[in-house]
C-alpha positions in Angstrom: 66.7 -1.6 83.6 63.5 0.1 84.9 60.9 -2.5 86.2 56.8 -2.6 86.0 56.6 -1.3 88.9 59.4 1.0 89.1 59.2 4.9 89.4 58.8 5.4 85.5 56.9 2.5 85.0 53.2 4.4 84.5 54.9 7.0 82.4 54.7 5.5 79.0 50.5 5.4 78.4 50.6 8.6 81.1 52.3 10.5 77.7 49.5 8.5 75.7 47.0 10.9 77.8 45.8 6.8 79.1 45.1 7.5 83.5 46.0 4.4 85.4 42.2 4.0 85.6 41.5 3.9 81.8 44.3 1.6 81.4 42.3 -1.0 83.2 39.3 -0.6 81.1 41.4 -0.9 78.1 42.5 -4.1 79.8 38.9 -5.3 80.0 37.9 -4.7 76.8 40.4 -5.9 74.3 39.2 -9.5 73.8 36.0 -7.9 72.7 38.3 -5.5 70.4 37.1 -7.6 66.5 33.3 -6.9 67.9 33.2 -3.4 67.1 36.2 -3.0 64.7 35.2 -2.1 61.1 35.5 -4.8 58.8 38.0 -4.9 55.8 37.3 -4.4 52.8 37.8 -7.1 50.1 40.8 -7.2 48.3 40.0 -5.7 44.6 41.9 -7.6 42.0 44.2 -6.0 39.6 43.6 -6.0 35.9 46.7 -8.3 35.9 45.0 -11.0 38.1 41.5 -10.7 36.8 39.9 -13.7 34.6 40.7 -13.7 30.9 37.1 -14.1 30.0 36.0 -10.8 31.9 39.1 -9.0 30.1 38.1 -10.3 26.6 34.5 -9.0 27.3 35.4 -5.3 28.7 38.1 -4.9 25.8 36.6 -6.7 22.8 35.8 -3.8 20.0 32.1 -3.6 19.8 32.2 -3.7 15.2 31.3 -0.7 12.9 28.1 -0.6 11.0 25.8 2.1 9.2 22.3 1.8 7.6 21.3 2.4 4.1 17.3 3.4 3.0 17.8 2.7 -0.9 16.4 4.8 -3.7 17.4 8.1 -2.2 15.7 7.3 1.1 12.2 7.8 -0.8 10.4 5.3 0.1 7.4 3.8 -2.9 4.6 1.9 -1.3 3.3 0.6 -4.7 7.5 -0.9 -4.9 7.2 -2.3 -1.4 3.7 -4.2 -2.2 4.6 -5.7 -5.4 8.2 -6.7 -4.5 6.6 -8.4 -1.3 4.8 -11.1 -2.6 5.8 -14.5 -2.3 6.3 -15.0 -6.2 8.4 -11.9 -7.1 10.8 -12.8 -8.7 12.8 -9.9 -10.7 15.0 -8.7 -8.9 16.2 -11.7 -7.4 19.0 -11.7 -10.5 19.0 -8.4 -11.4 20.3 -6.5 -7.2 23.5 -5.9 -7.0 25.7 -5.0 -4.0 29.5 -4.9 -3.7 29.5 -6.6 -0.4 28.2 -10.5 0.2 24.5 -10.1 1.3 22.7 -11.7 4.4 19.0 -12.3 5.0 17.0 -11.4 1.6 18.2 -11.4 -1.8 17.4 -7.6 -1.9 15.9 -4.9 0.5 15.6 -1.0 1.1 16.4 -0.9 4.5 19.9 -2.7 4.9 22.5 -2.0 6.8 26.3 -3.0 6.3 28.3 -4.2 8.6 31.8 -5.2 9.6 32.1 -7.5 12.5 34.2 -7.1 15.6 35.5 -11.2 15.1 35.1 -14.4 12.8 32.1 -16.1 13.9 30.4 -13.1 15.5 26.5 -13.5 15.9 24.8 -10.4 14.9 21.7 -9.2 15.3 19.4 -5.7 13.3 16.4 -4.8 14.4 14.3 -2.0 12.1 11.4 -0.4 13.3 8.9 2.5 12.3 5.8 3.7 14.1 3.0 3.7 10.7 5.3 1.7 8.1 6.2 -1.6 9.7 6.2 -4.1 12.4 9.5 -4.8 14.3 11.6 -6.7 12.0 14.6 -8.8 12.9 17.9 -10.1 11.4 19.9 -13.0 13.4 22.9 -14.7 12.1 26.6 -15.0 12.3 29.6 -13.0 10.6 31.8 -15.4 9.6 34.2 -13.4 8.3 35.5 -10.0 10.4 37.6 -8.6 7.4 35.0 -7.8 5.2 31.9 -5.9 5.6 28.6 -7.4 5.1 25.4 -6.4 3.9 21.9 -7.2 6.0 18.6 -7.2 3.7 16.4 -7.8 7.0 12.8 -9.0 6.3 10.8 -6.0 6.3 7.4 -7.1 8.1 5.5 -4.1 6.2 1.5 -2.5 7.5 0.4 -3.7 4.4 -3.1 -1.9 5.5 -1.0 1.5 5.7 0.8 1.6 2.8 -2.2 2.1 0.0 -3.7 4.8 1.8 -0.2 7.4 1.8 -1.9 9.2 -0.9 0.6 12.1 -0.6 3.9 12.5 -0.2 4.8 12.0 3.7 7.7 11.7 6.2 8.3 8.8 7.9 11.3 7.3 10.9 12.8 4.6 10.9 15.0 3.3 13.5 17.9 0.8 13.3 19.9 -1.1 15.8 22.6 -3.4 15.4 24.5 -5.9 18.2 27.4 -7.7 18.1 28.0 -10.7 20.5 24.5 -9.8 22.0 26.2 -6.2 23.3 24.5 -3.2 21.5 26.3 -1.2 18.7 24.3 1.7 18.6 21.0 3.2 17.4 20.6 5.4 14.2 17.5 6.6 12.8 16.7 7.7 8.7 14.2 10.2 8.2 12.7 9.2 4.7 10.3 10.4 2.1 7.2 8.0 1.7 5.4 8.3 -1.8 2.0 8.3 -3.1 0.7 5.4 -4.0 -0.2 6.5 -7.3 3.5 7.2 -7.8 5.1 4.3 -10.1 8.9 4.4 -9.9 10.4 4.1 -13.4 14.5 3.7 -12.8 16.9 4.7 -10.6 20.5 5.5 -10.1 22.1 3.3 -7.6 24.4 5.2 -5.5 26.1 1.9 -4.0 27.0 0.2 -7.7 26.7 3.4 -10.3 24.2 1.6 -12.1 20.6 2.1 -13.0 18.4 -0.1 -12.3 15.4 0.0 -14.4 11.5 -0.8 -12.6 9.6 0.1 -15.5 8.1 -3.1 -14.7 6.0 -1.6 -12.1 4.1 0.3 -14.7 2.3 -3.9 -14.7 1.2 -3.6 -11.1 -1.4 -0.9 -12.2 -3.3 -3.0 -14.6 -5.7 -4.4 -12.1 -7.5 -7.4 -14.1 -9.4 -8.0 -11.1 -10.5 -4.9 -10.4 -14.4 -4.9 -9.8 -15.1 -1.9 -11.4 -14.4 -3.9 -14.8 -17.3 -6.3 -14.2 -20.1 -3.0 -14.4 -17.8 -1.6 -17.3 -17.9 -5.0 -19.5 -21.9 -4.9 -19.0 -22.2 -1.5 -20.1 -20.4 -2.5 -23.4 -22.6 -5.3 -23.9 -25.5 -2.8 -22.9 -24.7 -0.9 -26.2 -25.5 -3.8 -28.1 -22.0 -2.9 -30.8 -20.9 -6.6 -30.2 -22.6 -10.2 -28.8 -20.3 -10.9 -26.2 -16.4 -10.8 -25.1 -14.7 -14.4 -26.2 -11.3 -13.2 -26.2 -8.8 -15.5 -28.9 -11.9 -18.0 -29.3 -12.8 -17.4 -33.0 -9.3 -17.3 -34.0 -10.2 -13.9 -35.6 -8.3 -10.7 -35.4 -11.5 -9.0 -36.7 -13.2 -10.0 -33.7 -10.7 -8.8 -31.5 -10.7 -5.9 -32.8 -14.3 -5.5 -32.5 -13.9 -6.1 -29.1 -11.9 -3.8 -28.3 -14.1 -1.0 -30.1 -16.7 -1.9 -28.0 -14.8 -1.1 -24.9 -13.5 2.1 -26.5 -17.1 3.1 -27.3 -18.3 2.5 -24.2 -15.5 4.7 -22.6 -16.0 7.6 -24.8 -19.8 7.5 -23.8 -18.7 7.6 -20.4 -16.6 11.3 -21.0 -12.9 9.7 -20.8 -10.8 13.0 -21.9 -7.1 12.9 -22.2 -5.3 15.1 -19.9 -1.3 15.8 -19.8 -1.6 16.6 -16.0 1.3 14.7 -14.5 0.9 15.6 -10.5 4.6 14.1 -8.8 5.1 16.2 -6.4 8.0 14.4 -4.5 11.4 14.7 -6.1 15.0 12.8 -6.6 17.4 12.9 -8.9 18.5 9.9 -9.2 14.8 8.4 -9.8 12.6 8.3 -12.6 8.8 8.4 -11.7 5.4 8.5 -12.8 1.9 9.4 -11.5 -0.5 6.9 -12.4 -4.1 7.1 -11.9 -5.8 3.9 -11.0 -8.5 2.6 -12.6 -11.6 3.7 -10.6 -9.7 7.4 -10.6 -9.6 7.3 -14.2 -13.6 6.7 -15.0 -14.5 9.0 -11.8 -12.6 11.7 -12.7 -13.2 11.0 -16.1 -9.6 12.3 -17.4 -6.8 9.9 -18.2 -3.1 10.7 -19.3 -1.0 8.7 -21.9 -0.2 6.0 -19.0 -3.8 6.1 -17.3 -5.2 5.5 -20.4 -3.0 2.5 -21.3 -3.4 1.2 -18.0 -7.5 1.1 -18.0 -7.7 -0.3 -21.3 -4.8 -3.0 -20.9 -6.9 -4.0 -17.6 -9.9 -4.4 -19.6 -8.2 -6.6 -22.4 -6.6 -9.0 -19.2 -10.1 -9.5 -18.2 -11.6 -10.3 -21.5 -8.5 -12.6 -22.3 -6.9 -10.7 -24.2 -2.8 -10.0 -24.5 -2.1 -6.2 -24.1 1.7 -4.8 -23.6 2.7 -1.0 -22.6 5.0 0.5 -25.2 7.3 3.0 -24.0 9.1 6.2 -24.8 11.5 8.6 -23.0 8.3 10.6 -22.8 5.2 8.6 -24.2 3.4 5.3 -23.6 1.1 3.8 -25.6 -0.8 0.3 -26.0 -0.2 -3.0 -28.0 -2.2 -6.2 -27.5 -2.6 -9.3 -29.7 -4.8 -10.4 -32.4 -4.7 -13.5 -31.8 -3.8 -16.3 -29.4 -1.5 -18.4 -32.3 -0.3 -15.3 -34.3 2.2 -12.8 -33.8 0.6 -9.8 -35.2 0.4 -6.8 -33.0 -2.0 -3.9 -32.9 -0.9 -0.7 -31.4 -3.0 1.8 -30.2 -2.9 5.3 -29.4 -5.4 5.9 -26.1 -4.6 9.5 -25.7 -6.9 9.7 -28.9 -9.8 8.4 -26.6 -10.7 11.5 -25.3 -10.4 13.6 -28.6 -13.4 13.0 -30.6 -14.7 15.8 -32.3 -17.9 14.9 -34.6 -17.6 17.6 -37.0 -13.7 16.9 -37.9 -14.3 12.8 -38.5 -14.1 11.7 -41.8 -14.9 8.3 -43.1 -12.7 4.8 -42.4 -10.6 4.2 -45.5 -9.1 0.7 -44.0 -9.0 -2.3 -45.1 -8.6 -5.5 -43.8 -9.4 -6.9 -40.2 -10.3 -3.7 -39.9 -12.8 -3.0 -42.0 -13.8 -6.0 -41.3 -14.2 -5.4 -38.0 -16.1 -2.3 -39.0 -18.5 -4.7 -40.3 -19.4 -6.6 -37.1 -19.9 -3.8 -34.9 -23.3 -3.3 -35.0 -25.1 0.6 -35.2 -25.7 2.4 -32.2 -25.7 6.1 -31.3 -21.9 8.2 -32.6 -20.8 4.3 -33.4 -19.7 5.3 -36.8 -17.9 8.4 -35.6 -16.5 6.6 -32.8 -15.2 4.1 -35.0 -13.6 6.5 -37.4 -11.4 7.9 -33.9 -11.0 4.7 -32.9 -9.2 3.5 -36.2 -7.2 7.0 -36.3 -5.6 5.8 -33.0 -4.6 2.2 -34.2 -3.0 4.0 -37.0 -1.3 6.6 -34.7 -0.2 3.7 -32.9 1.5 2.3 -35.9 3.3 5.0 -36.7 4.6 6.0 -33.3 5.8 2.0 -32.7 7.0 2.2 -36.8 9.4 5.9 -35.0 10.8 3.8 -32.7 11.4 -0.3 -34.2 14.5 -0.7 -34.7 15.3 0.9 -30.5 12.8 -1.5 -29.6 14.6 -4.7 -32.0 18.0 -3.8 -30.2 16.5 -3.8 -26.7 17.1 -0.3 -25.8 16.5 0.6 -22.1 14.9 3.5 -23.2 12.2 1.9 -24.7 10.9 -0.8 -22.7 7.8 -3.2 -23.9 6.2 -3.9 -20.7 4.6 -7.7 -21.5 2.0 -7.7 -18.8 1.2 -11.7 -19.1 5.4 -11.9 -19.1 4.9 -9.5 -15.5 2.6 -11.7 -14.0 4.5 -14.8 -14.1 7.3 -13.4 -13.3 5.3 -12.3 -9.8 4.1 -8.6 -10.8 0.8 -8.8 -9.1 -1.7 -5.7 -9.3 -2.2 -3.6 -6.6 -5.4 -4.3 -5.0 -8.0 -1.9 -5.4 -9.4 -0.4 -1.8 -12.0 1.9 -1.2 
């Protein structure tokens, strides 16, 4: 056995390259040693011993959703005014959707979702830089195995949306999160119309039904329009009739006569009828119509079928009268009642308005309310051959609702009576006139 201080004994740090010297400095220095050695690093858990909360979160799917613009992603600011206010009503009964619906009873930005887990709070946000304000859906998915649809509240510029006056492009951006994480972002290019376009119908892609908006053809008779007031004194300027009382007399002579006078005063002002139907924006699956407004109309002094029917049932609203649109596949004409306890109808045929040619009238042969009504009106410059075109479009208005009756009777979608009283109750407000 070899002692410490034997012969051998330096030999063993002497092969560590350590000289007897160094080896007292080592000496010296190792209680110092944990000073200046590096420190450990911390022990990293394994998945196996992390918490079960942490796992749940980093492996929890995040949920599947996708947004949907409806009608074709075209986008109809006169739709989005009307079906805002507070009292609308019709289509409350009348959306469909073939998955359970959250937030309103219909929208046309939605989304559909499927949850990652029962109970799962959810939350969409939908935004666009000239259309909207940010708008926000927050609930909970009850139910992870079935998908969901979202109708958030749309918070619409409602200052922005009269003045697209052409066809324009607009982005909207959706994002959806589950459990507070985000699922994603996705944004729909879409087709904003003119205001003056009036959506008709249109083929919904999610049910394979059409859902008819003829309806919307109300929201252009603008009772309260301001331009009315100056046209109801210019009537009264022509002195053809006293004053406008509406149902009062319990006449339909005097409603007629009432309504001449506003025709008169129309065709003195160089209303002309014009077939010019300028919808520039297209879809297939929707049904559309441009429709002058009612300052347009007496500016421009040209009025198609619609335009025409429009201005004069706006006219009748103010002066208490009933009117109703009357349509066709390809032709709408007016209808208003002659009285407030009575069920007879008059139908008129406005494109006649702007057709009056002096040499071709011949003399009134009718009878009844009237000729009656002939009678009242009072003589004034071209009354009498104003009159006569005026009673050749009642009687083209009889015939073309006599053509189509018994479609009418049976409730064919095709030919839809547009009440415009009915419309207003049912929350069809007009859209407000802007300068």
């Amino acid at each position: 056995m070899e002692r410490w201080g034997g012969p051998r004994s330096g030999r063993w740090f002497e092969r560590l390259g350590i000289q007897r010297s160094g080896l007292l400095f080592l000496l010296l220095l190792w209680p110092m040693w944990p000073l200046y050695a590096e420190p450990a690093s911390p022990p990293v858990a394994s998945p196996a011993s992390a918490s079960p909360a942490a796992a749940s979160q980093e492996l929890a799917p995040i949920g599947s959703w996708s947004a949907v613009v409806a009608f074709d992603r075209h986008l109809f600011p006169s739709l989005l005014l009307v079906t805002s206010h507070p009292g609308f009503q019709l289509l409350r009964d009348k959306w469909q959707s073939e998955h359970p619906v959250l937030g309103e009873p219909f929208g046309w930005l939605s989304v559909i979702v499927q949850a990652p887990r029962d109970g799962c709070p959810v939350k969409v946000v939908v935004t666009s830089k000239n259309l909207m304000e940010e708008s926000i859906f927050e609930g909970v998915i009850d139910d992870a195995s079935e998908a969901f649809r979202i109708n958030p509240k749309i918070a619409w510029n409602f200052d922005a949306l009269p003045r697209y006056r052409q066809p324009s492009l607009e982005n909207i951006t959706f994002e959806v999160f589950f459990d507070g994480r985000p699922a994603g972002r996705q944004v729909e290019t879409v087709q904003v119309r003119s205001i003056n376009d009036c959506p008709m119908a249109y083929a919904d892609e999610e049910t394979g039904e059409e859902l008819d908006t003829s309806w919307m053809m109300a929201a252009y008779v603008n009772e309260d329009h301001p331009w009315i007031d100056g046209l109801l004194k210019d009537a009264l300027a022509t002195k053809v009739i006293d004053g406008f009382y509406g149902y009062q007399t319990g006449e339909p002579a005097d409603v007629l006569s009432q309504v001449f006078a506003i025709w008169y005063t129309l065709q003195r002002k160089g209303i002309r009828y014009s077939s010019i139907d300028p919808v520039s924006a297209y879809s297939d699956k929707i049904t559309s119509q441009h429709v002058r407004f009612l300052d347009e109309t007496i500016t421009y002094e040209q009025a198609n079928c619609l335009d025409g029917c429009v201005l004069l049932a706006a006219v009748l609203r103010k002066i208490g009268l009933e009117p109703f649109l009357v349509n066709t596949p390809s032709h709408v004409f007016l209808a208003f009642s002659l009285g407030a306890e009575t069920d007879e109808i008059a139908f008129l045929e406005t494109t006649r308005l702007g057709e009056l040619d002096i040499k071709q009238t011949e003399p009134d042969p009718a009878t009844g309310p009237r000729a009656l009504a002939r009678r009242k009106v009072k003589e004034a410059k071209d009354v009498d051959k104003s009159w006569r075109s005026f009673s050749a479009a009642l009687e083209a208005g009889e015939e073309a609702f006599a053509a189509i009756r018994k479609r009418i009777m049976l409730h064919d979608p095709d030919h839809p009576v547009i009440d415009i009283g009915a419309a207003r109750r049912q929350g069809v407000m007009p859209i407000a006139f802007r300068h």
